[in-house]
py3Dmol code that shows the C-alpha trace and the ligand (Angstrom):
import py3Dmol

protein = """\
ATOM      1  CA  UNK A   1      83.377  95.295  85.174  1.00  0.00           C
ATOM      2  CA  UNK A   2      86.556  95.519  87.495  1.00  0.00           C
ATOM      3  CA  UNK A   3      86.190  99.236  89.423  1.00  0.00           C
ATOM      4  CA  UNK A   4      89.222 101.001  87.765  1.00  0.00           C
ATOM      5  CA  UNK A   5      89.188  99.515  84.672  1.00  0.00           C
ATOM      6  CA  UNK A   6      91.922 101.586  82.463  1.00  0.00           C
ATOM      7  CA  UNK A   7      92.735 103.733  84.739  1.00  0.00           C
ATOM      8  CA  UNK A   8      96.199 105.023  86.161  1.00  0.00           C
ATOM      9  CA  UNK A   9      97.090 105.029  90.134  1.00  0.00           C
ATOM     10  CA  UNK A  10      99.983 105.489  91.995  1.00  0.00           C
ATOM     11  CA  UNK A  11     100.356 104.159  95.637  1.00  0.00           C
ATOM     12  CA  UNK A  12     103.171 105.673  97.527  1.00  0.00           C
ATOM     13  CA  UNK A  13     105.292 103.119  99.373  1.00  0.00           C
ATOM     14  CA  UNK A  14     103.512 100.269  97.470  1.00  0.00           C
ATOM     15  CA  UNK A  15     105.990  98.011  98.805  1.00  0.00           C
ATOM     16  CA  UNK A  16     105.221  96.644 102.031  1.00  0.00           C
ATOM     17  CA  UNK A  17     101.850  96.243 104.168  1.00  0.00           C
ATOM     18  CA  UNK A  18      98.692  98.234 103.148  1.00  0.00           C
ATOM     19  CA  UNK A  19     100.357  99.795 100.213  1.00  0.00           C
ATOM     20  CA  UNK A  20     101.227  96.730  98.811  1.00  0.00           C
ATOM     21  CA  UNK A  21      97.346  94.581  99.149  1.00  0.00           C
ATOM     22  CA  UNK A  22      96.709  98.396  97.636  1.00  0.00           C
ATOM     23  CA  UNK A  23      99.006  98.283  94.903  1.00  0.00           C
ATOM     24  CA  UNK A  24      97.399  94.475  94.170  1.00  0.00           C
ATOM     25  CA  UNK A  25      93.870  95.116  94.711  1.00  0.00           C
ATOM     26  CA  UNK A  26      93.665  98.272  92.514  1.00  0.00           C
ATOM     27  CA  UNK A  27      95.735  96.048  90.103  1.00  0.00           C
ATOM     28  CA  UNK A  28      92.962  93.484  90.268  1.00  0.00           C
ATOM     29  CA  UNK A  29      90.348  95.817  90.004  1.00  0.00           C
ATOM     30  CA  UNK A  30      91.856  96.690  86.195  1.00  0.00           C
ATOM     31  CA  UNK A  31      94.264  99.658  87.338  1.00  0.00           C
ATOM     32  CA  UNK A  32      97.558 100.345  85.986  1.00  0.00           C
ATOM     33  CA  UNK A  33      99.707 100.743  89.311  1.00  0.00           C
ATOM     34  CA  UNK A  34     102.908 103.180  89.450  1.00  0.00           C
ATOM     35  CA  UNK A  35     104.195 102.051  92.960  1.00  0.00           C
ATOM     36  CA  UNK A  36     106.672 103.725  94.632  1.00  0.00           C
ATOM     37  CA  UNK A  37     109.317 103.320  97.933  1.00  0.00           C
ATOM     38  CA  UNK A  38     112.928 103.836  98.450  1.00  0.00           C
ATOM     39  CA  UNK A  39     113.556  99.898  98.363  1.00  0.00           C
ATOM     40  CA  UNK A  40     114.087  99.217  94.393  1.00  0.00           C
ATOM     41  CA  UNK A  41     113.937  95.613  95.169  1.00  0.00           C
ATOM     42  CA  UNK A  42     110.947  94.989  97.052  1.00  0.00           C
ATOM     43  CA  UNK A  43     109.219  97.498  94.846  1.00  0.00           C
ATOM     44  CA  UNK A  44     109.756  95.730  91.964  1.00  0.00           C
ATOM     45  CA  UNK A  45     108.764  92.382  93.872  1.00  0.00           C
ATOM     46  CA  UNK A  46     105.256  93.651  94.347  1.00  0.00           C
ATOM     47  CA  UNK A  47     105.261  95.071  90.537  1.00  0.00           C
ATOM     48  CA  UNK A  48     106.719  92.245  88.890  1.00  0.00           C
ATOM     49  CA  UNK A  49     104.212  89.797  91.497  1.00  0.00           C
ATOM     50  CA  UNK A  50     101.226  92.379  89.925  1.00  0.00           C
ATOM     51  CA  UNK A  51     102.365  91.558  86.280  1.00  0.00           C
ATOM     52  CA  UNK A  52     102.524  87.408  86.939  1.00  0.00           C
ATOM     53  CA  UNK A  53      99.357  87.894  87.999  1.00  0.00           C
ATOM     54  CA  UNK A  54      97.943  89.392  84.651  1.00  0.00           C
ATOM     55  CA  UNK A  55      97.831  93.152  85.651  1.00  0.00           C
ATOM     56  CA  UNK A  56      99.837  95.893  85.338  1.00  0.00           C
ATOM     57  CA  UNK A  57     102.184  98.037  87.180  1.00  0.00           C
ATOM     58  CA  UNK A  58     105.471  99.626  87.325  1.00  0.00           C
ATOM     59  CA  UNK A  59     107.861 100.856  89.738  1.00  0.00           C
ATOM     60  CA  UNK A  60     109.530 103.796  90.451  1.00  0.00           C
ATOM     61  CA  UNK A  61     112.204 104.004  93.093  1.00  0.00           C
ATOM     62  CA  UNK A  62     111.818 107.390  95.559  1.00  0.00           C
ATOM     63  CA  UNK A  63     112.105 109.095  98.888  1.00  0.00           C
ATOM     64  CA  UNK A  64     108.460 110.900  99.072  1.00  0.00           C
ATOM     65  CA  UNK A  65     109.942 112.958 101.497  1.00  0.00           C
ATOM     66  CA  UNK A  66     111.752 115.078  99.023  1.00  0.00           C
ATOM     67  CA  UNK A  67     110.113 117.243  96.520  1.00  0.00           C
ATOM     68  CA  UNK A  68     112.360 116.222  94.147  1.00  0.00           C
ATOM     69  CA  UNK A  69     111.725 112.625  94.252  1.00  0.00           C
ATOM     70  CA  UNK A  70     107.669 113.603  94.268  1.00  0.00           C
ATOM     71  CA  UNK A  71     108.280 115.424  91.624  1.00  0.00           C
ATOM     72  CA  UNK A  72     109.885 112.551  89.493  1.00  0.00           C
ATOM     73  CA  UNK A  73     107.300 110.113  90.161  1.00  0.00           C
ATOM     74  CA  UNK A  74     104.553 112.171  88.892  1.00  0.00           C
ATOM     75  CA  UNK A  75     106.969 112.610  85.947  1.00  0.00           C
ATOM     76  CA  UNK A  76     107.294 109.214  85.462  1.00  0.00           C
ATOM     77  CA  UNK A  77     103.895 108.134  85.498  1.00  0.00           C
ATOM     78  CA  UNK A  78     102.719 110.657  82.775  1.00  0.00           C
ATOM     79  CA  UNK A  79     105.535 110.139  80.729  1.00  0.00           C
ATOM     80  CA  UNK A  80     104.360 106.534  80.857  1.00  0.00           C
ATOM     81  CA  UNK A  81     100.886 106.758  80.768  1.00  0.00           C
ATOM     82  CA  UNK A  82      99.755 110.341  80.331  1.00  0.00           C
ATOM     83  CA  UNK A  83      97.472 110.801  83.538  1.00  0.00           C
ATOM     84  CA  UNK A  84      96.860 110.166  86.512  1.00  0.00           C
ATOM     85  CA  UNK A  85      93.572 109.032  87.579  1.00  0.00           C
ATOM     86  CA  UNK A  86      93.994 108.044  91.237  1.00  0.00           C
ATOM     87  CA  UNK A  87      96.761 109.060  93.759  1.00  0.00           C
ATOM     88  CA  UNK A  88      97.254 107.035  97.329  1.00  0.00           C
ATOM     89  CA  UNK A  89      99.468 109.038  99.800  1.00  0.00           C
ATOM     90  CA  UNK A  90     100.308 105.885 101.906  1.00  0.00           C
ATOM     91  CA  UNK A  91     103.879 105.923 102.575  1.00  0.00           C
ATOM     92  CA  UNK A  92     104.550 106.330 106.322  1.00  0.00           C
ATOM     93  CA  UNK A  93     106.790 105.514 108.875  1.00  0.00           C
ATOM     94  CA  UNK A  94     105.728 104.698 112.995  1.00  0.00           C
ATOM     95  CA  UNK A  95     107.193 107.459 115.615  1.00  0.00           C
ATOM     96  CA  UNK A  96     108.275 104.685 117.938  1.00  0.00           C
ATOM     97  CA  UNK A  97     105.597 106.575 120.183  1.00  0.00           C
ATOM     98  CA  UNK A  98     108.443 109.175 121.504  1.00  0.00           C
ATOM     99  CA  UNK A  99     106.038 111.702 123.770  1.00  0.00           C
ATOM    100  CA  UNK A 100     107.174 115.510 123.190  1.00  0.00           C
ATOM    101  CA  UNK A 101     110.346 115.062 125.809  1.00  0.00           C
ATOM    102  CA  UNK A 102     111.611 112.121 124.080  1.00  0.00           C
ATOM    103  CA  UNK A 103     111.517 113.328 121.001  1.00  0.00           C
ATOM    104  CA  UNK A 104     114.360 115.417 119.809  1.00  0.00           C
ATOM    105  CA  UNK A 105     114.078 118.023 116.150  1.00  0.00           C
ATOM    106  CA  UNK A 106     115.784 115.501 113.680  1.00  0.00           C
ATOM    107  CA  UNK A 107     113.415 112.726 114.417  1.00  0.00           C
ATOM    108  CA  UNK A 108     110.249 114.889 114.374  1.00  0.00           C
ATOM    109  CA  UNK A 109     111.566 116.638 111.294  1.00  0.00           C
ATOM    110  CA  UNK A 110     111.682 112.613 109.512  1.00  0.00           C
ATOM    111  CA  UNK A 111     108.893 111.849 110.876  1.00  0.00           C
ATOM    112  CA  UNK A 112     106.792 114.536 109.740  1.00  0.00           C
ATOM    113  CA  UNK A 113     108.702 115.184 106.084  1.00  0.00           C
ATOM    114  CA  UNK A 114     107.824 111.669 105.628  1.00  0.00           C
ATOM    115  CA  UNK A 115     103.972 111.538 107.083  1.00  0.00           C
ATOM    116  CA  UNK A 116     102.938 114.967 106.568  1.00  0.00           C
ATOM    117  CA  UNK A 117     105.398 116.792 103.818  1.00  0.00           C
ATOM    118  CA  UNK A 118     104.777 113.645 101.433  1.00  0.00           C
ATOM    119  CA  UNK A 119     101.303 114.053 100.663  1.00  0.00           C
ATOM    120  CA  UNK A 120     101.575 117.920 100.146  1.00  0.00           C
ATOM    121  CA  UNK A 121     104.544 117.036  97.636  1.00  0.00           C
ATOM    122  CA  UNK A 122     102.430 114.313  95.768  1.00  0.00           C
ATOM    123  CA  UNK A 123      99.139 116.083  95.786  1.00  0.00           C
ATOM    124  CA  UNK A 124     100.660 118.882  94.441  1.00  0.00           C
ATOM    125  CA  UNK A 125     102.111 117.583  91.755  1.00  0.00           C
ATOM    126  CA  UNK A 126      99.731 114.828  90.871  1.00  0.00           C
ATOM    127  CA  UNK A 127      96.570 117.812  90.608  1.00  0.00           C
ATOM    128  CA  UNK A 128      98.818 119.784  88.285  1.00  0.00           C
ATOM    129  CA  UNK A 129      98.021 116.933  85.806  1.00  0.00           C
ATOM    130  CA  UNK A 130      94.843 116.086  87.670  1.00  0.00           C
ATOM    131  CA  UNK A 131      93.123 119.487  87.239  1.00  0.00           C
ATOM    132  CA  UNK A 132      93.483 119.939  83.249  1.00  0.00           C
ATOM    133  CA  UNK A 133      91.583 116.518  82.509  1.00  0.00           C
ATOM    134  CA  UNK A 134      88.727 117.410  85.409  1.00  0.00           C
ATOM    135  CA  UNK A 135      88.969 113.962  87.054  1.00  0.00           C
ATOM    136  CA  UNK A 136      90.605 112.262  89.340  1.00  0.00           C
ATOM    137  CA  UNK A 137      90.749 110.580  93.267  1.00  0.00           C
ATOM    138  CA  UNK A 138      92.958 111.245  96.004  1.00  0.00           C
ATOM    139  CA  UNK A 139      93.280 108.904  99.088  1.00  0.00           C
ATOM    140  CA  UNK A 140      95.321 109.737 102.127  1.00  0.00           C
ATOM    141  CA  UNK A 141      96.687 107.204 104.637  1.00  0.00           C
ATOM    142  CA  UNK A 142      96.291 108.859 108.067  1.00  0.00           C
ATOM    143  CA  UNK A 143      95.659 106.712 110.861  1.00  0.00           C
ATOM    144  CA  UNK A 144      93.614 106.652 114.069  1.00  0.00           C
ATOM    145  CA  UNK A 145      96.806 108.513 115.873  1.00  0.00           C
ATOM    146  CA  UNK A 146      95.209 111.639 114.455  1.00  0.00           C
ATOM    147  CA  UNK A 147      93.848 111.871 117.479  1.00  0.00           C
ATOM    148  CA  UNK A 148      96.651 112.378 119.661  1.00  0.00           C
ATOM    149  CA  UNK A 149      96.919 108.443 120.609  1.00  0.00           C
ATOM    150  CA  UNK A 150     100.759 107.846 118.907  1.00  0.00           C
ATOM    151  CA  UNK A 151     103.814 109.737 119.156  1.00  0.00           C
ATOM    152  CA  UNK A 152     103.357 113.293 118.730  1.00  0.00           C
ATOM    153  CA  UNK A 153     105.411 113.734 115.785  1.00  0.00           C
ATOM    154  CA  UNK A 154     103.022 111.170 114.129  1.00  0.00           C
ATOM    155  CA  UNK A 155      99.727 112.596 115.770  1.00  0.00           C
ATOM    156  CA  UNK A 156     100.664 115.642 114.751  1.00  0.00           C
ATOM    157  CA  UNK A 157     101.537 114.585 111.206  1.00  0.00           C
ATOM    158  CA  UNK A 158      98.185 112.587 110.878  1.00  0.00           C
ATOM    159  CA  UNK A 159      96.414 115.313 112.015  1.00  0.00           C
ATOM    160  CA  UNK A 160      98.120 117.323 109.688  1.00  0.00           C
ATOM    161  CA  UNK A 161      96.585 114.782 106.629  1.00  0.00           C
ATOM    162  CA  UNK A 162      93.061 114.566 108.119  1.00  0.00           C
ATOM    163  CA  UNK A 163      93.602 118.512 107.740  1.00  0.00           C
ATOM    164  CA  UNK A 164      95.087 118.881 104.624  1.00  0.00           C
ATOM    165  CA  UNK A 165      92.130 116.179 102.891  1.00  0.00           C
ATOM    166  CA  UNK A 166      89.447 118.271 103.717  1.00  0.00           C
ATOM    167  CA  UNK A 167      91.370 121.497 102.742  1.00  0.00           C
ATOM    168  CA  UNK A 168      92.112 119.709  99.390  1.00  0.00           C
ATOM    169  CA  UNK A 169      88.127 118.607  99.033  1.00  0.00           C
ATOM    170  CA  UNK A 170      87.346 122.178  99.863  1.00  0.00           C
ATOM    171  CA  UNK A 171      89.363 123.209  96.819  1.00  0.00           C
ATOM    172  CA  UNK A 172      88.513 121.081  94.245  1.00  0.00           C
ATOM    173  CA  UNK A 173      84.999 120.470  95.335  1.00  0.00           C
ATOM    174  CA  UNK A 174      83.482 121.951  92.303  1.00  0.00           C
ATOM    175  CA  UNK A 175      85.791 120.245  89.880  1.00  0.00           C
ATOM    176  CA  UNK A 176      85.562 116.504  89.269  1.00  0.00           C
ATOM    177  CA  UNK A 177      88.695 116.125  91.612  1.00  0.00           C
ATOM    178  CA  UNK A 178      88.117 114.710  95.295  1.00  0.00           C
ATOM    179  CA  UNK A 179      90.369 114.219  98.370  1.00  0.00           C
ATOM    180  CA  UNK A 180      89.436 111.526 101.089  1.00  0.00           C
ATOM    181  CA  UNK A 181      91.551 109.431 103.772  1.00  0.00           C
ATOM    182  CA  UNK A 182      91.314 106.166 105.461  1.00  0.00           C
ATOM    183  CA  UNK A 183      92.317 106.274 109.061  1.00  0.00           C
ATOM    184  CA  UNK A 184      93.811 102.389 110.024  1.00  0.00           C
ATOM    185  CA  UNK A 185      93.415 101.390 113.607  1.00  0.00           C
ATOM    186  CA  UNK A 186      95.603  98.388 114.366  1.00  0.00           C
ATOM    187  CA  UNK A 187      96.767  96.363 111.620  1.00  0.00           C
ATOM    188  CA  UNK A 188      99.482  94.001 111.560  1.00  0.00           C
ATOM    189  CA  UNK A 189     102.321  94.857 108.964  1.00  0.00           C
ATOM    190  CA  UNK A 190     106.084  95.098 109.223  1.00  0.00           C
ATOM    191  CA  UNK A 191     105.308  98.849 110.776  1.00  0.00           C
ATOM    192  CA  UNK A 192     104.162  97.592 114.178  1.00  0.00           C
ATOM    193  CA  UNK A 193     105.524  94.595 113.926  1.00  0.00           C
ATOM    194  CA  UNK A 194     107.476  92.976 117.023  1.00  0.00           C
ATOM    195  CA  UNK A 195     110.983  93.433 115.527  1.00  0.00           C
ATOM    196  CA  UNK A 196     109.673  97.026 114.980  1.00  0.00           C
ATOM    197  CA  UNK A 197     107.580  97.445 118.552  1.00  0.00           C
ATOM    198  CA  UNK A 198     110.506  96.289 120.903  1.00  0.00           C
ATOM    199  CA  UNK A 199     111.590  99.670 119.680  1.00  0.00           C
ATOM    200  CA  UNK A 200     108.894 101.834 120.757  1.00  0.00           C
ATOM    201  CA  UNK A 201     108.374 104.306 123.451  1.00  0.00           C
ATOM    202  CA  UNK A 202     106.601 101.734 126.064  1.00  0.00           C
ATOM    203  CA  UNK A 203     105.201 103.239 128.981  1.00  0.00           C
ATOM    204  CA  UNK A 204     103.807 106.330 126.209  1.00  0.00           C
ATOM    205  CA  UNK A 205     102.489 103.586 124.436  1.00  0.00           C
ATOM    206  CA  UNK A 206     100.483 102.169 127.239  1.00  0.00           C
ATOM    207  CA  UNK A 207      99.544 105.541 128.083  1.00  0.00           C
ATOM    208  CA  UNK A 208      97.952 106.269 124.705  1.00  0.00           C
ATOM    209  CA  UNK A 209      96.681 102.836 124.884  1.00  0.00           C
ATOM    210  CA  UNK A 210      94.112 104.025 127.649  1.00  0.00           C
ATOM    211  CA  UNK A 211      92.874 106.500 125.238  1.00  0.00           C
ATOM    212  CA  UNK A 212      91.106 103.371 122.411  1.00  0.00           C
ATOM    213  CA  UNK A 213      89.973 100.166 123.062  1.00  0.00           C
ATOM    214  CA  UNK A 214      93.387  98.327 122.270  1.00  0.00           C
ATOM    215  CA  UNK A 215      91.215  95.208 122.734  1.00  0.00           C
ATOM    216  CA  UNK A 216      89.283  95.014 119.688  1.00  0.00           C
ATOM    217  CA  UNK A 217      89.820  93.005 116.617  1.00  0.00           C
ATOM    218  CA  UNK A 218      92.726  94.438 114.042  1.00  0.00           C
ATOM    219  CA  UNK A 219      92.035  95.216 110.725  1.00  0.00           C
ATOM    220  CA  UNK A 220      93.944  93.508 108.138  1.00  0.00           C
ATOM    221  CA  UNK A 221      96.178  95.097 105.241  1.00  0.00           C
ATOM    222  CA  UNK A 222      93.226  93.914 102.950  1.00  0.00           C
ATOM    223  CA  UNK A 223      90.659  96.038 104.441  1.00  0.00           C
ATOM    224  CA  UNK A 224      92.524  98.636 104.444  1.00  0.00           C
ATOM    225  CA  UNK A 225      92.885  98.262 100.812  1.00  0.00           C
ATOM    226  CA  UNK A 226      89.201  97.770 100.070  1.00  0.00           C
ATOM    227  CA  UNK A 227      88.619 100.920 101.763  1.00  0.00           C
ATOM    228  CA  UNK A 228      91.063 102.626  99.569  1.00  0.00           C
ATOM    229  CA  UNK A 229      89.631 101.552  96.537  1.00  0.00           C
ATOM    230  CA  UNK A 230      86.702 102.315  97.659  1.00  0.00           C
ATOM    231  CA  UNK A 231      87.708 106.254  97.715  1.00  0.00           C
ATOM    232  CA  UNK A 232      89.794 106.017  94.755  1.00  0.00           C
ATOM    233  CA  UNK A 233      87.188 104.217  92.480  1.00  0.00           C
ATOM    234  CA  UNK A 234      83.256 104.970  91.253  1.00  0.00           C
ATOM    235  CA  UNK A 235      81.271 104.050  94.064  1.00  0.00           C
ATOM    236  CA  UNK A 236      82.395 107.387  96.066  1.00  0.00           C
ATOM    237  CA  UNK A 237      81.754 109.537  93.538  1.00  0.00           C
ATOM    238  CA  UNK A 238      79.505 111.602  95.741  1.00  0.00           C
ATOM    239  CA  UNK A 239      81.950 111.650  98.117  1.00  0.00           C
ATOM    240  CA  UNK A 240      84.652 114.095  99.309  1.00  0.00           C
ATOM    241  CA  UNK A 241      86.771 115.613 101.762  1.00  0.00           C
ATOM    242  CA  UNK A 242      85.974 112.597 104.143  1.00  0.00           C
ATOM    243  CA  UNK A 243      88.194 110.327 106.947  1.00  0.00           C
ATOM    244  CA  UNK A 244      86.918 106.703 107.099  1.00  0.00           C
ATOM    245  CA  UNK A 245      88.048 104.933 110.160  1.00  0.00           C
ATOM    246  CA  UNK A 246      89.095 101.109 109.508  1.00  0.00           C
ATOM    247  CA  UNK A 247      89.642 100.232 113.140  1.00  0.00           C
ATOM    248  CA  UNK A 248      87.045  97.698 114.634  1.00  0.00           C
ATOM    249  CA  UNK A 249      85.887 100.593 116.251  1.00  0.00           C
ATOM    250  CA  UNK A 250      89.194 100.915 118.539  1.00  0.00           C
ATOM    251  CA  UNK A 251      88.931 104.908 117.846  1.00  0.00           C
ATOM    252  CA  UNK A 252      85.795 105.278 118.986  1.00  0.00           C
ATOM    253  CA  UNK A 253      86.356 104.727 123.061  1.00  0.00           C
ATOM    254  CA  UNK A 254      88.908 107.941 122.346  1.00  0.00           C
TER     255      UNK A 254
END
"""
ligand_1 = """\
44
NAD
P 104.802 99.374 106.186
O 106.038 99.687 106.944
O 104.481 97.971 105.862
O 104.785 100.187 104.808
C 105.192 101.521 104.746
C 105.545 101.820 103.322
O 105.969 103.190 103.221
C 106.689 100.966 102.818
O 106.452 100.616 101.463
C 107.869 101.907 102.875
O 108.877 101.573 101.943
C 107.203 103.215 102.535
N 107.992 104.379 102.912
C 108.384 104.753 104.159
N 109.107 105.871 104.085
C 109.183 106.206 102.771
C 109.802 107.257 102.054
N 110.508 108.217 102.668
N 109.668 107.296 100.698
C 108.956 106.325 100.061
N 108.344 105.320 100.684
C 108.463 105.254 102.028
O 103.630 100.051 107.016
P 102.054 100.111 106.803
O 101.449 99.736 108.088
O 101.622 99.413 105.585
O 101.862 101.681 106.637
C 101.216 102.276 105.531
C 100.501 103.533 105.997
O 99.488 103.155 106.923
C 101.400 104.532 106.718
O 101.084 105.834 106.293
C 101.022 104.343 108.180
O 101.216 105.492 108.950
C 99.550 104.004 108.036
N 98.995 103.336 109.220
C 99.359 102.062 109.532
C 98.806 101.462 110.666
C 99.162 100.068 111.065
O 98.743 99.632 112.155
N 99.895 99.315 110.266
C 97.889 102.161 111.462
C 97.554 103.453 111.111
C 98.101 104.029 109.981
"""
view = py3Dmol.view(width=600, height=400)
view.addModel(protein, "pdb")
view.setStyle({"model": 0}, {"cartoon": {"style": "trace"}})
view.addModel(ligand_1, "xyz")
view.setStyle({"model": 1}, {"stick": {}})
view.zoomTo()
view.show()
């Protein structure tokens, strides 16, 4: 019996890299997906690649770092569907590495209204319809720069989400609701790719690179995913307010 048979997710920024082997594997595994991004295009490639595939999923054009836009997806899915049964927070964008002297207001403001100020927005609204059915799974995307080893508008962003899961667990704990995250090390998607890595900070990079073990294997979109559903599905039902590192062990020479 497929994991999330029936049930209703929505992956933030289901578009592109881990959201989007998310958006399909949570398809696969018998999920109706609501994927979102601010590319209408590309999100309905992935939706529209879901449905030729037999599943099911729609898309919803939106900027997840407004309320508004949060708001309207959460709208949108439950005037669709009704519920909500599982909620990914993975839309993200990199930092480009910037240290604290490189990095100037407006960029740490985007970075962190789209990291950080995204998954407050979506939680918020998705438990509003979460809380009266006593069910459902949230999964954050942080990422192994939660520990300082990134920019620091994204460290401190990703810190911010490793926070903010188990403050969420703590919450709901005694309801049927639970909060986890999956923490990527390396994995190769348009995010870090070379078009977009010619454009980081370098020499901050290399610095932070000293901090993990840069030489281990990368994870792959894919595992990522499997990690996700894990959280999002039955098999975690014990578990809660938890950060799973998917990183070959990179985080661990921190
Ligand atoms: P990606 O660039 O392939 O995908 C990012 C997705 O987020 C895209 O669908 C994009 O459209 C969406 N997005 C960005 N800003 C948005 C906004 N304002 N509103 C709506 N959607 C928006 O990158 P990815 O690697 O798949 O990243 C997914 C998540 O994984 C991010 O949260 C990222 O921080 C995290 N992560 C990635 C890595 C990695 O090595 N790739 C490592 C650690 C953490």
């Amino acid at each position: 019996m497929p994991q999330l048979q029936g049930q209703i997710a929505i992956v933030t920024g289901g578009n592109s890299g881990i959201g989007e082997a998310t958006a399909k594997l949570l398809a696969r595994e018998g999920a109706t997906v609501v994927l979102c991004g601010r590319r209408a295009a590309e999100n309905e490639r992935v939706a529209a690649g879901i449905r030729a595939a037999g599943g099911k999923a729609t898309a919803v054009q939106a900027d997840v770092s407004t309320p508004e836009s949060c708001r309207a997806v959460v709208d949108a899915t439950v005037a669709a569907y009704g519920r909500i049964d599982a909620l990914v927070n993975n839309a993200g964008i990199a930092d480009k590495h910037k240290p604290i002297d490189e990095c100037d207001e407006a960029w740490y403001d985007e970075v962190v209204k789209i990291d950080q100020y995204s998954v407050y927005y979506m939680t918020k609204y998705a438990l509003e319809v979460m809380v009266p059915t006593g069910q459902g799974s949230i999964v954050n995307v942080s990422s192994i720069g939660a520990g300082g080893v990134a920019g620091v508008s994204y460290s401190a962003a990703k810190a911010a989400v490793n926070a903010m899961t188990k403050n969420i667990a703590i919450r709901y704990a005694p309801t049927g609701i639970r909060c986890n995250a999956v923490a990527p090390g390396p994995t190769p998607t348009p995010l870090n790719a070379p078009e977009a890595a010619q454009y980081f900070h370098q020499e901050f990079a290399a610095e932070c690179g000293k901090h993990i073990d840069i030489t281990l294997p990368t994870a792959s979109a894919e595992d990522q995913a499997q990690a996700i559903l894990w959280f999002a599905g039955p098999h975690s039902r014990s578990v809660t307010g938890q950060v799973l590192y998917v990183d070959h062990g990179t985080s661990l020479y921190g």
